[in-house]
C-alpha positions in Angstrom: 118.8 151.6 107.9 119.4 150.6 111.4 116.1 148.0 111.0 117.8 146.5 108.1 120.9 146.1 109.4 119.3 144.6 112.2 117.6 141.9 110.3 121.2 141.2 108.6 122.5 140.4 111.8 119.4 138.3 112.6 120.1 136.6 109.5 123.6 136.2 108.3 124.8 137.8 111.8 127.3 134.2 112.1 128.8 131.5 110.3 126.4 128.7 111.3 123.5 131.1 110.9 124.3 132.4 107.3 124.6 128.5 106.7 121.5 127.3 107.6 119.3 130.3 106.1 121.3 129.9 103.0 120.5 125.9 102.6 117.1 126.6 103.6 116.2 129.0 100.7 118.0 126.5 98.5 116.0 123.6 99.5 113.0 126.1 98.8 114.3 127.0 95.4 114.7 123.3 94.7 111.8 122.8 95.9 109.9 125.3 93.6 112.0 123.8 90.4 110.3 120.7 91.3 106.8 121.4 91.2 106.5 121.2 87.3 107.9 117.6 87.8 105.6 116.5 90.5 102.8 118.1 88.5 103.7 116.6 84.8 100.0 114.4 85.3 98.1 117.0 86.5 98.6 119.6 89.5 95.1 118.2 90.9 96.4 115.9 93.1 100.0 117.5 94.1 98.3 120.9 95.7 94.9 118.8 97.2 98.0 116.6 98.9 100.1 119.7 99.7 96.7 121.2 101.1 95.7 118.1 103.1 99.1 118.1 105.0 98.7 122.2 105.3 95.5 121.8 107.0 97.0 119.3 109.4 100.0 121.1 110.3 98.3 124.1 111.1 96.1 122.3 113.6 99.4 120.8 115.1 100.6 124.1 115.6 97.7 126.0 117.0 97.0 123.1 119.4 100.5 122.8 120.4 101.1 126.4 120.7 102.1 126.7 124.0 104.3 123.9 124.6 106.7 124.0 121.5 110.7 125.1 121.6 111.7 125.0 117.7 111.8 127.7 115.4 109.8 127.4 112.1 112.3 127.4 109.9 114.0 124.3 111.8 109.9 123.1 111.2 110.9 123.8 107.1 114.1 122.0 107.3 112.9 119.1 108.4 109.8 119.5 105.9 112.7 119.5 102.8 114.8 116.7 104.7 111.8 114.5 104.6 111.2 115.5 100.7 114.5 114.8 99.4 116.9 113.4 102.0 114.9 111.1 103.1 113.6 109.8 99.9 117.0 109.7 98.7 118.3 107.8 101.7 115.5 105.2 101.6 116.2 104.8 97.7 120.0 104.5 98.2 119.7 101.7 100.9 116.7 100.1 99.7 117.4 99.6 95.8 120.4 97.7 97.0 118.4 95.6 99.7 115.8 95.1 96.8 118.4 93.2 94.6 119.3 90.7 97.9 116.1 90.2 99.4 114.0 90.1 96.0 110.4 91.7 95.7 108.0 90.2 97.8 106.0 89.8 100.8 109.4 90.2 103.2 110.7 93.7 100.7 107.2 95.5 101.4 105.9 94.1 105.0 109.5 94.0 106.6 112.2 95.8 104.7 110.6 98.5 103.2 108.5 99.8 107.0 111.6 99.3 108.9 113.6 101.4 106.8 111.4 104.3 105.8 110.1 104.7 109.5 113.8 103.9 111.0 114.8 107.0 108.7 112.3 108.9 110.4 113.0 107.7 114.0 116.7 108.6 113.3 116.6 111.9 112.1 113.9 113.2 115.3 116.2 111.2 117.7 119.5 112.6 116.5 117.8 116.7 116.5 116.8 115.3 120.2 120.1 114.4 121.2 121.8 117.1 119.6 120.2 119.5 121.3 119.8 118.1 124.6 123.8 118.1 124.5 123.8 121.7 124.1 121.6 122.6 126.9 118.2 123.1 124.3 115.5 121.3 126.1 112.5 120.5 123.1 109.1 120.1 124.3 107.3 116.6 123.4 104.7 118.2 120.9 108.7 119.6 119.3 108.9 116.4 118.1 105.3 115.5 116.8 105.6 118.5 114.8 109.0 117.8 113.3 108.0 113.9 112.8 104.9 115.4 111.6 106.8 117.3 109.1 109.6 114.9 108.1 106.5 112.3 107.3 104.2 115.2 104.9 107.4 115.7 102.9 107.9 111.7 101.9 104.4 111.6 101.7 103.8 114.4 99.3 106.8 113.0 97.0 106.3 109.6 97.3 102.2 110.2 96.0 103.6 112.8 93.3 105.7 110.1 91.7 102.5 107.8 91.8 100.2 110.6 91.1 97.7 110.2 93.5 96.6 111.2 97.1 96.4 109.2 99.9 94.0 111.1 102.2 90.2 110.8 101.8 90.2 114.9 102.6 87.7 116.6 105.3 84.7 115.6 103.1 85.4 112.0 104.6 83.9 113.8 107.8 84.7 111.9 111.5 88.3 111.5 112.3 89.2 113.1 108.9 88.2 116.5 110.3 90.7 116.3 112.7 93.2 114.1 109.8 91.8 114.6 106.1 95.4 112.6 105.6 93.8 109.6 106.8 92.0 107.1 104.4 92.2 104.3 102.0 94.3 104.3 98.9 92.1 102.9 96.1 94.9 103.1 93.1 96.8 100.7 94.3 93.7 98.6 95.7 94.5 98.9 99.1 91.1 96.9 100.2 89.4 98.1 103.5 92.5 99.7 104.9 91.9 102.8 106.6 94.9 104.3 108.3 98.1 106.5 108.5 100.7 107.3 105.7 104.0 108.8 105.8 102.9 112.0 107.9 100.5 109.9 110.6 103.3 107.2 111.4 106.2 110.4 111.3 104.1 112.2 113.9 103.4 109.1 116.0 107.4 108.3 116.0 108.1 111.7 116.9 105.7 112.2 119.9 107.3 109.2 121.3 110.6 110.2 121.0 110.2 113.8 122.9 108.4 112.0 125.5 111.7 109.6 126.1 114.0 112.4 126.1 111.8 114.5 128.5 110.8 111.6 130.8 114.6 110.8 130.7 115.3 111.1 134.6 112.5 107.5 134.2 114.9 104.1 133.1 111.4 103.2 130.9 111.9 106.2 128.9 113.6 104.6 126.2 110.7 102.4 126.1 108.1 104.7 124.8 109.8 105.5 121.4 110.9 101.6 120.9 107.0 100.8 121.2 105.6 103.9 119.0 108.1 102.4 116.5 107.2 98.8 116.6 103.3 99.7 116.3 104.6 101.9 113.4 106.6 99.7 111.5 103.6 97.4 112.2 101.2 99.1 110.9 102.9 100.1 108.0 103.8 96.8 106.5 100.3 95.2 107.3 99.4 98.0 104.8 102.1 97.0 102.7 101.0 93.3 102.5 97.2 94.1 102.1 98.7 96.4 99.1 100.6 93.1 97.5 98.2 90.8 98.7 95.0 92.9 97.5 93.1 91.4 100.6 93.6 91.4 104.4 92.9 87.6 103.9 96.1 85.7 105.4 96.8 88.4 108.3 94.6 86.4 110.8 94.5 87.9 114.5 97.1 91.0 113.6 94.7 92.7 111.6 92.7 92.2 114.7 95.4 93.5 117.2 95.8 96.8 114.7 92.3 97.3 115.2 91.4 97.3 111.6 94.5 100.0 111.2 93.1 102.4 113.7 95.9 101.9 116.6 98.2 104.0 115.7 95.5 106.6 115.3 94.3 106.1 119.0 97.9 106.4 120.5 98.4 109.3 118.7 95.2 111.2 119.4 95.7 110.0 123.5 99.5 110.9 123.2 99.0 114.3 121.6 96.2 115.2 124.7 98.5 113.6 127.4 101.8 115.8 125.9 99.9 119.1 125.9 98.5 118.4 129.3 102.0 117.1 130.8 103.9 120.5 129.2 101.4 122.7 130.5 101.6 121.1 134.2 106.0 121.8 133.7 105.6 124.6 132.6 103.5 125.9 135.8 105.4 124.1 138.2 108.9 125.8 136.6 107.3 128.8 136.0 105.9 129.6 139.8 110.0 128.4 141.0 111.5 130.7 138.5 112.7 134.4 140.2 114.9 135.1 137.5 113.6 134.8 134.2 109.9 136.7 133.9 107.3 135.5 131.5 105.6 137.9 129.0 102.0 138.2 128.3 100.5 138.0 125.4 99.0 141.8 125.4 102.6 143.0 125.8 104.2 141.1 123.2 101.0 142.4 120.5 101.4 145.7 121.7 104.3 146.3 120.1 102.2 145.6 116.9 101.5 148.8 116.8 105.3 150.4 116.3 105.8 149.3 112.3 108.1 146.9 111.3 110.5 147.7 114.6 107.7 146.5 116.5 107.6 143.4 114.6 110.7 142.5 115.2 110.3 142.8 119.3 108.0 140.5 118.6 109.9 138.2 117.1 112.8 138.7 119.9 110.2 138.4 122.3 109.5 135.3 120.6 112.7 133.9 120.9 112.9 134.9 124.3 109.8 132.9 125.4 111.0 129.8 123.1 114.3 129.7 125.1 113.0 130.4 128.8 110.0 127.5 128.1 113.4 124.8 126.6 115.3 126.1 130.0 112.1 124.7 132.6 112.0 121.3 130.4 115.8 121.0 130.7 115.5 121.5 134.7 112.7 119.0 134.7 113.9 116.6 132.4 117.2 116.3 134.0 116.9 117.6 137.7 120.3 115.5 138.7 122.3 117.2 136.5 125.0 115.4 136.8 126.4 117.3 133.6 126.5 121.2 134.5 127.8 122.7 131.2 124.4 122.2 129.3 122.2 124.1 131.8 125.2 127.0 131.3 125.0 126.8 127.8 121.2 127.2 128.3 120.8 129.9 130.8 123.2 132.1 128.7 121.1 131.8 125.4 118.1 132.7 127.7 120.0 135.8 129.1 120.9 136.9 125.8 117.3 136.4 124.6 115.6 138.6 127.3 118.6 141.2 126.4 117.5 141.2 123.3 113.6 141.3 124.2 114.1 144.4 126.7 112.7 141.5 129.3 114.5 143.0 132.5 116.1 140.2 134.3 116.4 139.4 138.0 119.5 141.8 140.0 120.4 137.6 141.4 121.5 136.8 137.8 123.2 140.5 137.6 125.3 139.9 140.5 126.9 137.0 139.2 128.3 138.7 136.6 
């Protein structure tokens, strides 16, 4: 009785948190009363997408393991925000700009990439912000995951109302092994494209957006998400003109500078190395300074394996302990001015309550305080 209890208050323990787990499961259960639409020609396609994307994002995670701040089921949120907000969104503004602009080359190599990948930029930016406002710190591979994420959802919906699959798959072999989303979309005679979708340009946009909110203290920062999203939006309506055009005749030296659709690829393979590499640098630096908070290894935190269902749930507090003591080093490196005290408050206090509720003891400098 006492676990279950326990995992009520986890839960539905507030207001906000009753909320959010409730619209998640209905976004899931929407979700699943979808399928048999998405699969009325032939399931084939939907679950070799769904698998494609699956593959990728459990790469994403294992390689960005140690770096990341969020909480899966923020990770799912943003998965059914890019599968049916987004979509909708893009559909409610574009329909409209369809009628004034008229179909044609400036709709699908203008229009159409600045809105679905300024959709994308929007939402990571404004999770960014929001959190950075309230003392939450995400890591730079936080937002290649959730741009990752948002992107796979409008992917897998907008090839399910097509019926096809974008991705060559691993059996492509080279960069597909890494990417089976990657590759050349033959029903709509894309000719010699070979490139990103939804899901590559997504996790491209969000990569660059974490780095400009944790290189902040920098004036350039801002820099680094404007140019991931003009190479984007570039990239994406070259496609969208070799799609009309059924030939990369008339594109002249741009399909050149995109490097026959490959750049965006290359920035995100370098930017996804240089994140992990730059997080794991902050995170030693913060974590040698830090007499407060202790870390916990990784044989303590299985340990508790051992103890049933009550030891699963230390680890998921220990979890949320390490999540939250890794968000407060970026925040104090991010923003070591601090000009603004109340979201390093806000911060420290979610961490305190975190190692409470891990059993992590916690330095006799922070008890004094009290």
């Amino acid at each position: 009785m006492p676990i279950l209890v326990r995992v009520r208050q986890v839960l539905f323990g507030t207001p906000m948190a009753a909320i959010a787990h409730g619209s998640l499961l209905l976004a899931a259960l929407v979700f699943l009363l979808a399928v048999p639409y998405f699969t009325r020609d032939g399931s084939e396609e939907f679950f070799e997408n769904v698998f494609q994307h699956a593959y990728v994002f459990v790469v994403l995670m294992a390689v960005t393991v140690l770096g990341r701040t969020l909480p899966l089921r923020m990770l799912a949120a943003f998965f059914f925000l890019g599968m049916f907000t987004s979509v909708l969104v893009v559909q409610g503004i574009g329909n409209p700009l369809a009628d004034m602009v008229g179909s044609g080359r400036m709709l699908d190599s203008v229009v159409d990439p600045l809105l679905e990948e300024g959709v994308k930029a929007v939402s990571v930016v404004l999770v960014f912000w929001v959190l950075v406002r309230r003392g939450w710190q995400p890591s730079i591979t936080d937002g290649l995951v959730l741009g990752f994420i948002l992107g796979a959802g409008m992917a897998i919906h907008e090839d399910a109302l097509y019926g096809r699959v974008y991705g060559d798959g691993l059996g492509a072999g080279g960069l597909n092994l890494l990417f089976p989303t990657l590759g050349t979309q033959s029903t709509l005679s894309r000719v010699e494209v070979y490139g990103f979708y939804h899901s590559g340009w997504g996790s491209l946009i969000g990569l660059a957006v974490g780095a400009s909110f944790m290189l902040r203290r920098f004036r350039w920062a801002p820099l680094i998400a404007i140019a991931a999203f003009v190479v984007v939006v570039f990239d994406h309506g070259i496609g969208n003109f070799i799609i009309g055009q059924r030939s990369v005749e008339g594109l002249g030296i741009l399909w050149t500078l995109n490097l026959d659709g490959r750049l965006a690829i290359y920035l995100l393979i370098a930017g996804i190395a240089a994140a992990i590499v730059g997080e794991v640098l902050i995170q030693r630096r913060l974590a040698r300074a830090d007499r407060t908070y202790v870390g916990l290894s990784s044989a303590s935190v299985l340990r508790s394996l051992g103890d049933g269902f009550a030891g699963l749930l230390r680890v998921q507090t220990s979890r949320v302990y390490a999540r939250a003591r890794r968000a407060l080093h970026y925040l104090l490196w991010a923003d070591p001015a601090r000009k603004d005290a109340r979201p390093l408050l806000l911060q420290t206090l979610r961490v305190e309550a975190a190692a409470r509720a891990a059993g992590v003891p916690i330095s006799l400098t922070v008890e004094e305080k009290k």
